[in-house]
Every structure is written in C-alpha cells, then in structure tokens.
VMD Tcl script that draws the C-alpha trace (Angstrom):
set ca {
  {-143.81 18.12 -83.22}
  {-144.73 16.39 -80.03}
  {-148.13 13.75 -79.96}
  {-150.96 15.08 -78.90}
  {-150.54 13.43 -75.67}
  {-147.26 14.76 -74.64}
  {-149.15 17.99 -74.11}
  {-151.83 16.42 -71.09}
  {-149.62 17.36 -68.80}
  {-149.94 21.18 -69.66}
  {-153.61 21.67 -69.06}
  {-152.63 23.69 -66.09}
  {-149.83 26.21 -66.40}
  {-147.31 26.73 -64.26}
  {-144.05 29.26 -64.29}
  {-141.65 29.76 -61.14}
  {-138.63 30.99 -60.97}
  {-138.53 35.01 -60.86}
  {-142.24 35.49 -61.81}
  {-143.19 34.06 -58.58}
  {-143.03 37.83 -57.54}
  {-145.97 38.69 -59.47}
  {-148.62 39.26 -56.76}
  {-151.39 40.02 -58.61}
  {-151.37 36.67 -60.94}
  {-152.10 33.57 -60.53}
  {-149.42 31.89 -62.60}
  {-151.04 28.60 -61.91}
  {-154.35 29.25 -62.59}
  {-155.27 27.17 -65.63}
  {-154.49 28.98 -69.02}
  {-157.66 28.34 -70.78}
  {-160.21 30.36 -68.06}
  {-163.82 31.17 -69.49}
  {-164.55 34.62 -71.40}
  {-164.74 37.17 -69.59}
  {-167.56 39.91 -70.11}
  {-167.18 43.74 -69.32}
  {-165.50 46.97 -70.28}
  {-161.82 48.33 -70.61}
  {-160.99 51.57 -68.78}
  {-162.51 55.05 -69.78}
  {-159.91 56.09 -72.46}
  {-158.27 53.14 -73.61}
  {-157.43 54.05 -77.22}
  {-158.22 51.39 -79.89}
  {-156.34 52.02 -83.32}
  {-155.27 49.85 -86.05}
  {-151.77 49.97 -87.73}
  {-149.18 49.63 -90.87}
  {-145.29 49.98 -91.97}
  {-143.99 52.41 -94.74}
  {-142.54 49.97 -96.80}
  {-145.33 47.38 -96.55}
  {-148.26 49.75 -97.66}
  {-147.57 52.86 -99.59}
  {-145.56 51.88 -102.85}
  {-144.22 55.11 -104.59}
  {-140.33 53.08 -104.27}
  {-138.92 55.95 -106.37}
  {-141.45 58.50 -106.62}
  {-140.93 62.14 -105.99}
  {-137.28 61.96 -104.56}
  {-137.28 59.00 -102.29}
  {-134.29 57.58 -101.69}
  {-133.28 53.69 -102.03}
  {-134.82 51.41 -99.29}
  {-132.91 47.89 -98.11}
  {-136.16 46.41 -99.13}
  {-136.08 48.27 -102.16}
  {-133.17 46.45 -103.14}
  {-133.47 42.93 -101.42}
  {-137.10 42.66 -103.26}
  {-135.42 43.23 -106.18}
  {-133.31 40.29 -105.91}
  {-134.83 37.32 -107.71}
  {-135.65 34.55 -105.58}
  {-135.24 36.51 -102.03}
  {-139.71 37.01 -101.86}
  {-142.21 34.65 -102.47}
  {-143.39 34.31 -105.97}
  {-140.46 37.62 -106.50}
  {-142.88 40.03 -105.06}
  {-141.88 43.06 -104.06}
  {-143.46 46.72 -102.42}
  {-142.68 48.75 -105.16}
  {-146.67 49.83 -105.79}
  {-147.85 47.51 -102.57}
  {-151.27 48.96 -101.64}
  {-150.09 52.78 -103.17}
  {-151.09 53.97 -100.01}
  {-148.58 57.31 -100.63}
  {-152.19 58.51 -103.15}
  {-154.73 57.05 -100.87}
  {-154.69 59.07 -97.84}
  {-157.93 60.52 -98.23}
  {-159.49 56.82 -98.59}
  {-157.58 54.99 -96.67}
  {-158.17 58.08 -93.33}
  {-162.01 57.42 -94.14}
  {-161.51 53.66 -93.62}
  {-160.08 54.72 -90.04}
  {-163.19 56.70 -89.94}
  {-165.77 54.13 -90.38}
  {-163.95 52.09 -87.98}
  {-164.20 54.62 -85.23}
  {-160.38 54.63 -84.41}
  {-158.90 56.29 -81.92}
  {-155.74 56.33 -83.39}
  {-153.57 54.86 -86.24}
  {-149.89 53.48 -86.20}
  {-147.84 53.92 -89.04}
  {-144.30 54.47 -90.07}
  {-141.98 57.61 -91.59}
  {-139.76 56.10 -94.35}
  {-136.12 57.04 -93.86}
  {-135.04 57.21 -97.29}
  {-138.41 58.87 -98.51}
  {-137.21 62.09 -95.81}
  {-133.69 62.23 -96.52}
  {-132.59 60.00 -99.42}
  {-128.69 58.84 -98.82}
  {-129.77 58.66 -94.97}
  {-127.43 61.61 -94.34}
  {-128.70 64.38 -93.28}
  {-126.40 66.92 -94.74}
  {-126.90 65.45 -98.23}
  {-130.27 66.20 -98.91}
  {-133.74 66.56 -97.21}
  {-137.05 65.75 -99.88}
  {-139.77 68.26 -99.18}
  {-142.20 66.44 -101.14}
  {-141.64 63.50 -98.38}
  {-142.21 65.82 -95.75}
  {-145.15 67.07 -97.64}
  {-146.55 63.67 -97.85}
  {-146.65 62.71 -94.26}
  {-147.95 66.39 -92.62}
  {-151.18 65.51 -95.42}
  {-151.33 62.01 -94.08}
  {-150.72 63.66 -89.87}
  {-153.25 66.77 -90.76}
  {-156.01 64.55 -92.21}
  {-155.51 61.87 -89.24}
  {-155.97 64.94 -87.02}
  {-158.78 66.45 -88.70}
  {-160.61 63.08 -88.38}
  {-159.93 62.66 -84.79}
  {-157.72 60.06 -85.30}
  {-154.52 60.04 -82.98}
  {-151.39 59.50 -85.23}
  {-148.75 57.59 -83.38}
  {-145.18 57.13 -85.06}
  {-142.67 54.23 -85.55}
  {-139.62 56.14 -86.58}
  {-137.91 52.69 -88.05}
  {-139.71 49.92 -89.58}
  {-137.33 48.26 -91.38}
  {-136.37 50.38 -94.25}
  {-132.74 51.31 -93.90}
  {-131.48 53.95 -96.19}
  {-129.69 51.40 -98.98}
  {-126.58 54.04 -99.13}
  {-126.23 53.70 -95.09}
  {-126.31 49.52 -95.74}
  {-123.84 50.07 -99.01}
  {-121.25 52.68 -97.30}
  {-121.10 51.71 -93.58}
  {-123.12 48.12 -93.11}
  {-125.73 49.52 -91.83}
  {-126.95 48.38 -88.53}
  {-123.34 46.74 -87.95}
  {-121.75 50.14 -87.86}
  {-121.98 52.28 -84.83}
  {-122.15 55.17 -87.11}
  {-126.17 54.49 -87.38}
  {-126.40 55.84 -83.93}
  {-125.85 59.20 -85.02}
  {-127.68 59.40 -88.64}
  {-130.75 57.75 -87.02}
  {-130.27 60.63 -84.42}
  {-130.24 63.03 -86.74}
  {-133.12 61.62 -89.18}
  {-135.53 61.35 -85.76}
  {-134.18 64.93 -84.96}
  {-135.82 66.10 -88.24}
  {-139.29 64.04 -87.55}
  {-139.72 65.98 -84.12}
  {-138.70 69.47 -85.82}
  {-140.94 68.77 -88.85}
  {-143.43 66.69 -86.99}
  {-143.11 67.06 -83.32}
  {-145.80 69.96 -83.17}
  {-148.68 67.56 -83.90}
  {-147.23 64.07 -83.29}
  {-147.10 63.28 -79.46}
  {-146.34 59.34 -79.69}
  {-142.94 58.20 -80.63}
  {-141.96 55.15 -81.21}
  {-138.00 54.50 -82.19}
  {-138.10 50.72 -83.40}
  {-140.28 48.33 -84.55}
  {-139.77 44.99 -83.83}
  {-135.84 45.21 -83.42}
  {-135.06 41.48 -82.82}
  {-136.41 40.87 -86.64}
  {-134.10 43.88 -87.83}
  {-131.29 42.07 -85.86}
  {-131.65 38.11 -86.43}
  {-133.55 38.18 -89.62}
  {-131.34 41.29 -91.14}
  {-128.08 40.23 -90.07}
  {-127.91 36.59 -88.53}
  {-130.72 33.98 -90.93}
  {-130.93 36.65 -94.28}
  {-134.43 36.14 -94.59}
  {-135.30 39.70 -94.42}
  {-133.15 43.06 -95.56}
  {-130.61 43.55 -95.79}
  {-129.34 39.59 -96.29}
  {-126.53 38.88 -94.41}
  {-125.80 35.92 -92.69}
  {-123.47 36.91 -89.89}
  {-123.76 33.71 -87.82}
  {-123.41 34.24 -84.37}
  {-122.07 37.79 -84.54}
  {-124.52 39.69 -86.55}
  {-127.54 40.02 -84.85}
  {-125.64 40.09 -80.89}
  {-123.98 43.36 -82.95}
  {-126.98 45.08 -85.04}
  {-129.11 44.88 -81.85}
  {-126.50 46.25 -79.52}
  {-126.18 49.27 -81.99}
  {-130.06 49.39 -82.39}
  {-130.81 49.87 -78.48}
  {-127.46 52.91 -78.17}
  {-129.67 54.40 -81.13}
  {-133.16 54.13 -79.29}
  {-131.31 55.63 -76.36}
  {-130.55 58.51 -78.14}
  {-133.03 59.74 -80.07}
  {-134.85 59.36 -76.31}
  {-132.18 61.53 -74.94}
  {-132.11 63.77 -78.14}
  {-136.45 64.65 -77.33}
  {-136.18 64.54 -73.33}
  {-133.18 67.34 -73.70}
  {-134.69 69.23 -77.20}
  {-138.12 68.80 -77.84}
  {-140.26 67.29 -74.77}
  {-140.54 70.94 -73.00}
  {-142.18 72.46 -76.43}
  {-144.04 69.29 -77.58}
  {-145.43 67.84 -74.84}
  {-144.44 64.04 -76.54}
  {-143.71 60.56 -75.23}
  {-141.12 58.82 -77.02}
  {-141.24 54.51 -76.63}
  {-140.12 51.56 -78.23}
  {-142.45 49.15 -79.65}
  {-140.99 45.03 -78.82}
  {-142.08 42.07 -80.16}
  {-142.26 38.85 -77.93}
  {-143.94 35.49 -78.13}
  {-145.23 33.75 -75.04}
  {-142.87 30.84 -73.90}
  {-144.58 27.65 -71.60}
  {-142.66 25.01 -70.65}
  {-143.80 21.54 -71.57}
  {-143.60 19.44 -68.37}
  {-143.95 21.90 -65.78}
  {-142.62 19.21 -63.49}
  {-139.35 19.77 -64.73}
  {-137.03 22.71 -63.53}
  {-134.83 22.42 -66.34}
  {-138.27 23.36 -68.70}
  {-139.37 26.25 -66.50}
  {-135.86 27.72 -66.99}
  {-135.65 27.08 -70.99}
  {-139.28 28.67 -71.28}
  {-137.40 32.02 -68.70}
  {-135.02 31.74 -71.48}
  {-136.79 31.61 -74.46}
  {-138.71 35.26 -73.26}
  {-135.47 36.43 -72.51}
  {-133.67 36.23 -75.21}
  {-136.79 37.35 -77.47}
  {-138.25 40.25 -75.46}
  {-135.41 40.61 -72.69}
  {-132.83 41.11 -74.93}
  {-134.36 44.43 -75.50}
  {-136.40 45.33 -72.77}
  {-133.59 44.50 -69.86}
  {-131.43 47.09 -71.22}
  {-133.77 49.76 -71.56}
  {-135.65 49.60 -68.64}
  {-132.50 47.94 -66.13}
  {-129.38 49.20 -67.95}
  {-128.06 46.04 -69.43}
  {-128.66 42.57 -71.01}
  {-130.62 39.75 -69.34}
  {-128.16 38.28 -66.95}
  {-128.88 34.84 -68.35}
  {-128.17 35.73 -72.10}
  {-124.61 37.02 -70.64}
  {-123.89 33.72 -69.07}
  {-124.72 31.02 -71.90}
  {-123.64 33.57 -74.71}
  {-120.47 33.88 -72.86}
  {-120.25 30.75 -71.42}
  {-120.38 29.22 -75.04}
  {-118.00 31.91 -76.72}
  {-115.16 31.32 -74.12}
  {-116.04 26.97 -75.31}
  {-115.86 28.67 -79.47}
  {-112.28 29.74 -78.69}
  {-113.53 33.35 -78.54}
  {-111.43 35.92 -76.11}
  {-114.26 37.48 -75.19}
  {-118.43 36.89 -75.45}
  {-120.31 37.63 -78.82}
  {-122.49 39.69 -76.74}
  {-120.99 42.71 -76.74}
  {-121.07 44.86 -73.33}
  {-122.49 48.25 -72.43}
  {-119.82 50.15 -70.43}
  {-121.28 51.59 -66.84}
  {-121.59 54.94 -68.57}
  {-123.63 53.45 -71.44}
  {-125.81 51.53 -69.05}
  {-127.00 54.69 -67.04}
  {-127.57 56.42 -70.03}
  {-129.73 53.71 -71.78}
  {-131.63 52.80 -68.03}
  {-134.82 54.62 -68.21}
  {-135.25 55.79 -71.96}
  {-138.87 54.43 -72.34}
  {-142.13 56.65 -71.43}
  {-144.23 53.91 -73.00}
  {-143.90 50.20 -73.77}
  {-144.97 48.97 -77.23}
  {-145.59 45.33 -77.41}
  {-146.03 43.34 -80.42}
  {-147.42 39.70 -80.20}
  {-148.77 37.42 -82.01}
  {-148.12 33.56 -80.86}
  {-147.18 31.45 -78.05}
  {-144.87 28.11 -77.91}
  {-144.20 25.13 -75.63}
  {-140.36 25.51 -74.38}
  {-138.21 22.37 -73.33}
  {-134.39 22.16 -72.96}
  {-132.13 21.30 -75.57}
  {-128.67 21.08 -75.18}
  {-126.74 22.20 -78.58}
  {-123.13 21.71 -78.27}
  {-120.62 24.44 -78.49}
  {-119.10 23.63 -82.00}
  {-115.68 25.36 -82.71}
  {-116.85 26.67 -86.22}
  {-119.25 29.09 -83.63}
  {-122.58 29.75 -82.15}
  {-125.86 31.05 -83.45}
  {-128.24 33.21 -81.56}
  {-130.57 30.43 -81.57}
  {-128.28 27.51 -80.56}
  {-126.66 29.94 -77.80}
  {-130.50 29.26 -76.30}
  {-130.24 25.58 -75.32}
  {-133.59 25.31 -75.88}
  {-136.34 23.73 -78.20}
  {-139.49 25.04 -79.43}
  {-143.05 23.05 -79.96}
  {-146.85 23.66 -80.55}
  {-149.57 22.10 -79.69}
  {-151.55 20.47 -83.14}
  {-154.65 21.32 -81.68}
  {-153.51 25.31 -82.09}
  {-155.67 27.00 -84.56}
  {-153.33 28.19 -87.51}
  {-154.99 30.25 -90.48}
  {-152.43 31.44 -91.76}
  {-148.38 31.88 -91.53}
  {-146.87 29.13 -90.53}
  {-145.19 30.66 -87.45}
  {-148.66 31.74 -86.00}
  {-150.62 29.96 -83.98}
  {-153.36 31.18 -82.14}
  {-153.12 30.60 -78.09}
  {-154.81 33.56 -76.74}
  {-153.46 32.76 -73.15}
  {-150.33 33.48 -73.84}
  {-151.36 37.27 -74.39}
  {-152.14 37.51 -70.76}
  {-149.27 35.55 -69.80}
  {-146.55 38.03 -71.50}
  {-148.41 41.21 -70.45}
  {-147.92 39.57 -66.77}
  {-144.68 39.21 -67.75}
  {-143.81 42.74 -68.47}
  {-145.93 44.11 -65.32}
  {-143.60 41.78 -62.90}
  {-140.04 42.10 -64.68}
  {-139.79 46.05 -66.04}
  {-142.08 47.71 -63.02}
  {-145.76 48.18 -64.97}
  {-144.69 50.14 -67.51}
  {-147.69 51.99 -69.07}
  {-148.04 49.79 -72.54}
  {-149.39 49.75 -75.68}
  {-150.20 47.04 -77.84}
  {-148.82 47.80 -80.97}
  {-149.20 44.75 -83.00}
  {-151.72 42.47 -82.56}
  {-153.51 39.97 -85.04}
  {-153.83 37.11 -87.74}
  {-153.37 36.37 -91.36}
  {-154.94 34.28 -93.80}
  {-152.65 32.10 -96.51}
  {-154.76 31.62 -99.50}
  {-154.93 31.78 -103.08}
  {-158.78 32.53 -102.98}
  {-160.43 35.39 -102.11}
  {-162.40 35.09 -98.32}
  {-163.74 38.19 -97.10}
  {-165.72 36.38 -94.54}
  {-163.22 35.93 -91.95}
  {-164.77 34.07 -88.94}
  {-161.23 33.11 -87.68}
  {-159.78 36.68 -87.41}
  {-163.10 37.67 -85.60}
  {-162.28 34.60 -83.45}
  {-158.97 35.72 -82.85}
  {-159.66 39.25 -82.01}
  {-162.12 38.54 -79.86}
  {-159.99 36.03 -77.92}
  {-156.66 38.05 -77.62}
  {-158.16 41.37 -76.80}
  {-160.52 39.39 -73.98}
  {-157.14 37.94 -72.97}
  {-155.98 41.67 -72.75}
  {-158.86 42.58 -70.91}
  {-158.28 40.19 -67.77}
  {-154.25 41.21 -68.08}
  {-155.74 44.50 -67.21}
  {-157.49 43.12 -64.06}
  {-154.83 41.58 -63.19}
  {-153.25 44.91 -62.63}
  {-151.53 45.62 -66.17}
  {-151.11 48.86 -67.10}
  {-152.55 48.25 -70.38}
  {-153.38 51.72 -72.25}
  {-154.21 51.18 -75.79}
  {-154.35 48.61 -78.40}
  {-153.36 48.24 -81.99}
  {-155.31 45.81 -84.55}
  {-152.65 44.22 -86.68}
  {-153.30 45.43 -89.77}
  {-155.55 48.14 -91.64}
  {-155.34 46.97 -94.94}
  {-153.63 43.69 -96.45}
  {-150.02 44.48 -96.90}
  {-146.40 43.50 -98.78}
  {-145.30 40.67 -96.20}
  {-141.78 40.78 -95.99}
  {-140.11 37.75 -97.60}
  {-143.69 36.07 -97.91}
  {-144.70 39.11 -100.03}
  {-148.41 39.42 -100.98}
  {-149.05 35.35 -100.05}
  {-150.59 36.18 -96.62}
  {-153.07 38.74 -95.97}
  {-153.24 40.56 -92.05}
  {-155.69 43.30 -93.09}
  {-158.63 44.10 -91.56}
  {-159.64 45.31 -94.84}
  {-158.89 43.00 -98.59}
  {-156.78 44.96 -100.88}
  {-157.11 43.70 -104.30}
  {-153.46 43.88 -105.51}
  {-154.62 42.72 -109.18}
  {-155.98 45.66 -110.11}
  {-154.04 48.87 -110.68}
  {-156.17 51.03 -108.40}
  {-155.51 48.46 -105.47}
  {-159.28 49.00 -103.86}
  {-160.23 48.15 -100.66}
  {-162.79 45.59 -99.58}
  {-164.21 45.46 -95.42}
  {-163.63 42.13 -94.10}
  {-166.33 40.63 -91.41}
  {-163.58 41.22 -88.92}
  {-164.20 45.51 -89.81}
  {-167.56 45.10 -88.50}
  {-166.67 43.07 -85.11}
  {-163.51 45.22 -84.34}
  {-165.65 48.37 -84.87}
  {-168.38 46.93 -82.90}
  {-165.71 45.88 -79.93}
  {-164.45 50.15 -80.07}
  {-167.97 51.51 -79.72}
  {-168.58 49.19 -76.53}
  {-164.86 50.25 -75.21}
  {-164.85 45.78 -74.66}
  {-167.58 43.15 -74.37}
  {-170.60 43.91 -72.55}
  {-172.43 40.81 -72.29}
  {-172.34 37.28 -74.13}
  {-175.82 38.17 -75.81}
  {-174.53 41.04 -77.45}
  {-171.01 40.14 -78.91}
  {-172.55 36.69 -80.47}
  {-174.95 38.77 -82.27}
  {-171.92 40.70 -83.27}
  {-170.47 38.35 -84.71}
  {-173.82 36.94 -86.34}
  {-174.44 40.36 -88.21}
  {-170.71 40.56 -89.56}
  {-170.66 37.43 -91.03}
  {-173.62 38.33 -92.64}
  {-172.21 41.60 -93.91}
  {-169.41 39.83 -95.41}
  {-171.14 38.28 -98.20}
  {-171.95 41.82 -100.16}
  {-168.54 42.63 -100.04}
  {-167.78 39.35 -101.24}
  {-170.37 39.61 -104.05}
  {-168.85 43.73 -104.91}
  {-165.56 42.49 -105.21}
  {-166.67 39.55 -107.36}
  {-168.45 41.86 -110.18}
  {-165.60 43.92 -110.10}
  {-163.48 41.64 -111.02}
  {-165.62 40.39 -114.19}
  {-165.67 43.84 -114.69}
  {-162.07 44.25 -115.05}
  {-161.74 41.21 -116.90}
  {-164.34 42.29 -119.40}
  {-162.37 45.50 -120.03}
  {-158.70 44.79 -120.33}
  {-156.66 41.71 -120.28}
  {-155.73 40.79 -116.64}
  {-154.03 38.09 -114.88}
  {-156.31 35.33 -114.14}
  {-158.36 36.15 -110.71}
  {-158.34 34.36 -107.95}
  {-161.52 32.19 -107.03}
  {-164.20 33.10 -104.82}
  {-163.88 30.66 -101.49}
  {-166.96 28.81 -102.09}
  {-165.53 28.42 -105.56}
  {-162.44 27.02 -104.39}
}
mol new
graphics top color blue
foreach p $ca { graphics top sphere $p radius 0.5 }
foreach p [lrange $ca 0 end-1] q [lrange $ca 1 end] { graphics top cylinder $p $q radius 0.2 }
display resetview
C-alpha cells in the first residue's frame, strides 16, 4: 500500500485513451464533486436483492438436488469458521415475512435467484423435474406480484448442479451450454407468464476466476491460467443461448427482456501523468467488466486481453493463446444478446503498471494483466476487506459503459456494503453513508446522459457469504442466525433507503439530513428488541453464547 502522499497527485482524475469519446463527461472534472440534490426520472424502479444459495437454506429439502456449494461448504476448512448455507436465513419458509419486509420498504421490485438443482436435481433435464421446487418459487413470484413488487430473475447464481460439476466439470465442459439451455427453457415455460426480467448470470468473472482459476469459491479448482479463460468462454456461448432460446420461443408470448447482470470495479490510474498508468487502469476494466461485456455487446473479447493473453502464451511455449477464440459464426451470434445491462459494483482501485514476467511453468489471469492494484488508506472500509468505499468510481464505470457498449439501458443490480463484526450493530450510520453516496453518484451518471433505469440495494437480509460465510453482514435488514427461527431485525439503513424510494432521490439537503437523523434514532429499539430476545432465548434453552451489543463491545 502506497503513503498517503503518493496519492496527491490524484486529486483530479484523469482517463484518455478511448474514453476521450465520451461527450457528455467530463473525465477530468475532479472525482470528489459536491452532493448533488434532486430527483431520478419518473419510473426508475428501486428494489433490493438476494442469491438462492445465500438465503433460503432447505439444502436437501423436498427433492432438491446437490448444489457445488452444497458440497464445497461441506468441506472442512474451505468457509470461515466451516460455515455453510445449509439453513442460511431459511428463506424457502419465509416468503410471507420476508415479501412484507419488501413491503414496508416500498420496493419496486426484488432480485433474486432460481436454484438449478432445487428445479431439476442432476441438472439434466430428462432425469427429473421437482414440482415442489417449482411450487416454491410461483408462491414466492405470486406473492411478489400480489404486493406490487416486480420480481426480476438471475437464472445462475452460483449454484451448479453438483452431478453437472461431478460428470462433465462443469463450467469447463461445453456441454453446460445446452443443460443451462434447457434448465432456463423450463424457467420461461414455468415462469415466463409472470416474470418479464431475465437475467442469465450473475457475476460470471467470480464463477470463472474464483470457481476455476484461485478455488476460493465452488467448485475448487485451481486451473491456473486455463480455467477461468475456459469456464468464462463457455459461460458467455451459454448466455447467448438461452437469449436466442427466448428471442426465437418465448419473447412473442411473454413480452420479457432477457440481460446479463456484470460485475466491475472502477480502475484510476495513480499518476495520471503517466501513459503507461492510464493504459493499466483501460486494462484493469477490461479484463474485469470487458471480458464479458465486449463479447456480448461487440462479438468478441477486448482486443487488449487478446494481445497480452496471447502475447504471453506464445512467451509460455503455448501453440496457441489461453484465450480461447469465438469463430466468426459464434461472434454474430453472441453480438447483440443483451436487452438490458446488469451491473454489479461495489469498489474502486488505483491502477499502475506492473510488469510480471512470462514464466515457462504459465500465466495466471491476473499476472496476464501487467498491472498492480492499490487503495487509498484514507478509503472508508467497514467491512470486507476487498471493499472500499469511493463513491466516484460509481459514476466513473457507469460512464464507462455509456461510451464503450452504446448506452445500453442498465440496471444496477448489486449495489452496497457490509459490516465485519462479532457484535451486534443495528445502527448502521456507514451503510446509510454509503447508500446515500453511491446512489447520488448514480444520480449525476444519469445527468450525464446514462441510461440508468433501476437500482438494486445490495442486500435484503444478511446472508451466507460465500467463503467468508456468516462473518460479514450486507443486509439491509439483521438476521439473527443464532436462533432457529432466524428473525429479522430493520437496520437504520431500512429507514433511509425507504425514505430515498418515496422521494424517487434527494430533494433537498434539509430533508435527507433529517433522514438520516430520524433513522439513527429508530435504530436503537431494534437494537433494544433484539437484545431481550436474546435473554429470552437464553433464559429458555441452552444457546451458544450471544454476541455483544456494540456499545457493549
């Protein structure tokens, strides 16, 4: 981590190269601008969203098929403290609550995902199809519905079918292409009539490096250099399809928009002075967000990720590049198959160039980057240690998308903070800080010209974390995993969020500080409910020791 000082250069942001064509931003306008105070457009949907896997338990309940994270959870040592989502938050017997939480926020809509293995349990089609998981999500769609509430769909969040992973390799096999076909196919038939937002993936470049290149998430492999180029090449034919699979079957009936939803930090460089920095921090998006994004909405991969991957597998002794290719069929077909952008984003960081020598034993996606990656120490950082809150980046990657995929109508799909804690804090004057900060940030991307159409608070409830299991907490509302029932506690950050939908943005600075004032305030009751509950709990059976309170801490 760089001094402080290192960083005084960087007070006013610059980034060349192809985003000069951006007309309608000022990429060297200074990053940290003042608040600014008004509405978003008539319509923009505000929702709040959650994963299969992380949030409704029920691992083997009423038919449901094997997960990857079933298994990899199981694993000792793979999760923090061996955690895993076999009960998580039990949404799969809370719909009625959790729909009413939705409620009292005022969403517009809600994003959540249809577990593969819970529809058809082996992943194959022709095997088997579980009625009781079909059952389960048309109650979770018809209540959303009856509320209101828009339900919009992430067909894959992560939870492979484990027979798909044990038989073929999962996302390594091109055979995915089809079953995932044929698994979305059954989601419109079953589905299709009510649900009219799609999305294929979630967050594919953590399915890709984290699945099959570092291990740290399902299904474990470590297929350095190879795995992730592979999984991710199979991942966008299979988006491309399913796409295909609704324009050609279903859009004509249903009336549906089928997307993708991406995740991308913001890269910076660190001496903008420096053209060598401006074209690590190009890089750095590129390979994150590009890799993905250039494909679907141009046909094929970033040019630059084709040179240095190539350019380094040709100096590994390889014949040909670890990036595999799209033939000129493939890329027509892919070109185009996106009626929405989903964006997922959470940080920013400071880019320089690193050179990382091509070593003989092979690459890795991230030394193929010849780049480095910083923060600043004066970045706020609650929680995980890979967040760090720079609202300006927000603006900067939304920019981003507007200039290099021709304004694409988005929506933000994932947006927001955790806390890392062992005590209990309900009052949670950092995520209030946060959301009012990025979504502001979203609101001048949007007068910039952005064709910003909805946005998704990152998450409902607290949630099963992936390899950091229940240790951080993204939920707009506390779940109390120590008790059986798993109840749910507001957060301060309910009452700002739900004050920020009823105004449709900020009207005036007046207003939004007394906002905040009043949550705050509102927080301590909860804090005080969840308190005697616990004693209560204690009183009446023997239970783990509870956490603290904060101010106990």
């Amino acid at each position: 981590m760089l001094p402080r000082c290192a960083f005084s250069v960087c007070h006013v942001f610059v980034l060349v190269l192809c985003l000069s064509s951006a007309e309608d931003f000022d990429w060297t306008k200074n990053g940290h601008s003042s608040f600014h105070y008004g509405t978003f457009p008539a319509g923009f949907s505000w929702g709040a969203g959650s994963s299969a896997y992380q949030t409704e338990g029920a691992w083997d309940k009423d038919g449901k098929g094997l997960s990857i994270w079933d298994v990899f959870s199981h694993k000792k040592g793979k999760i923090q403290r061996n955690d895993t989502g076999d009960s998580s938050c039990e949404g799969y017997h809370k719909i009625k609550d959790d729909v009413s939480l939705m409620k009292e926020l005022k969403l517009n809509h809600y994003r959540f995902s249809i577990s593969w293995p819970r529809l058809i349990p082996t992943g194959i089609k022709s095997d088997h199809i579980n009625e009781k998981g079909i059952q389960y999500y048309d109650e979770l769609i018809n209540h959303l519905l009856e509320s209101k509430i828009t339900p919009v769909v992430t067909l894959y969040h992560w939870d492979l079918p484990q027979v798909l992973q044990e038989k073929y390799g999962g996302w390594q096999n091109i055979s995915m292409v089809n079953h995932f076909n044929e698994f979305a196919s059954l989601c419109f038939e079953r589905f299709g009539n009510r649900v009219k937002y799609w999305m294929t993936f979630n967050n594919p470049w953590s399915v890709a490096v984290e699945g099959y290149e570092t291990g740290e998430h399902a299904p474990g492999l470590r297929l350095k250099g190879t795995g992730a180029y592979r999984a991710a090449h199979h991942i966008i034919k299979a988006h491309a399809k399913v796409w295909h699979t609704y324009d050609t079957q279903w859009r004509g009936k249903q009336k549906g928009l089928v997307g993708i939803s991406l995740s991308g930090d913001w890269g910076e460089p660190v001496d903008i002075s420096n053209q060598k920095d401006i074209e690590a921090a190009e890089r750095y998006v590129q390979f994150f967000l590009g890799w993905f994004a250039t494909p679907i909405f141009h046909g094929d991969y970033p040019q630059v990720m084709k040179d240095f991957v190539g350019r380094k597998s040709v100096q590994q002794g390889h014949g040909t590049s670890r990036l595999p290719s799209f033939s000129p069929q493939e890329k027509s077909y892919i070109k185009g198959t996106c009626d929405f952008l989903g964006i997922g984003h959470f940080t920013t960081r400071y880019i320089t160039q690193k050179n990382h020598p091509s070593a003989r034993s092979g690459g890795s996606y991230f030394t193929d980057r010849d780049l480095a990656e910083l923060v600043d120490p004066r970045w706020p950082d609650p929680g995980s240690e890979w967040l760090y809150s720079v609202p300006w980046g927000f603006r900067r990657l939304l920019n981003f998308v507007k200039s290099q995929y021709g304004n694409p109508m988005i929506y933000v799909t994932e947006n927001g903070v955790s806390e890392k804690m062992l005590c209990t804090e309900l009052c949670d004057d950092w995520r209030i800080q946060y959301f009012k900060d990025y979504i502001n940030e979203m609101l001048k991307a949007i007068k910039d010209g952005v064709n910003v159409k909805g946005y998704t608070a990152w998450s409902l409830l607290d949630k099963f974390e992936w390899d950091e299991g229940y240790s951080e907490r993204f939920g707009l509302y506390y779940v109390d995993f120590r008790n059986k029932n798993k109840p749910r506690y507001p957060k301060a950050s309910v009452q700002f969020y739900k004050r920020v939908i009823s105004s449709n943005g900020f009207p005036n600075q007046r207003e939004v500080e007394n906002w905040r004032r009043k949550a705050v305030e509102t927080c301590s009751s909860s804090n005080q409910l969840l308190a005697a509950a616990r004693r209560k709990s204690k009183e009446h059976a023997e239970m783990p020791k509870v956490w603290p309170m904060h101010d106990e801490v």
